[in-house]
Phi, psi and omega in degrees: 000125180302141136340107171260173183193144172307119211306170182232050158260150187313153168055003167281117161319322199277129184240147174256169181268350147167187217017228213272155181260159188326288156351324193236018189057041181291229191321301172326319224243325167092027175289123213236028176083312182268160166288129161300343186291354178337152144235083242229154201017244179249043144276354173270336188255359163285311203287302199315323212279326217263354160277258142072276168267344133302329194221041201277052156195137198282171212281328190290328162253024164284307186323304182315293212127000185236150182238102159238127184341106213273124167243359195240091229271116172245140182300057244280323142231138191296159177301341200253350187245009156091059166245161183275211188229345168318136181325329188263028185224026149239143220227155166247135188244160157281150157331281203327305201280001146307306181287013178266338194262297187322318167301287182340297185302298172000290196293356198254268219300325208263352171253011148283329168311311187292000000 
């Protein structure tokens, strides 16, 4: 008998032999560790330029006081914790402060897993 563990959207209860449980789009849904909702080539690299050129320094260290060069079209909430690709749910980050969010989440997935 498979391990069961808990789907993995956030506040969902439900355990499973792993990713999402039916409700959150698992077996119904066919979710496979990526989102189908991705946006992959070069309509992701149309969406980057045209965030980019609106918004071309990132938001989190604006917040901060400092203006540094936005290189990273970031999710505000991830595909994998059930965020869209809608506009208002994208943000532009520096490396830095992605690879600071990018841990972060980590650490939320890997203790949805356990």
């Amino acid at each position: 008998m498979a391990l069961l563990r808990y789907c993995l959207t956030i506040g969902c209860t439900r355990l499973v032999p792993s990713g999402r449980c039916d409700e959150h789009g698992g077996a119904i849904g066919g979710w496979k560790g990526l989102s189908p909702r991705r946006i992959r080539g070069r309509a992701l690299q149309a969406l980057r330029a045209d965030l980019f050129r609106r918004e071309p320094l990132c938001r989190v260290c604006q917040a901060e006081g400092r203006d540094t060069t936005a290189t990273i079209r970031d999710h505000i909430v991830p595909l994998t914790e059930g965020g869209t690709e809608d506009a208002t749910n994208i943000q532009p980050l520096c490396q830095s402060c992605s690879d600071r969010k990018t841990a972060t989440e980590s650490q939320r997935g890997r203790a949805r897993a356990w």
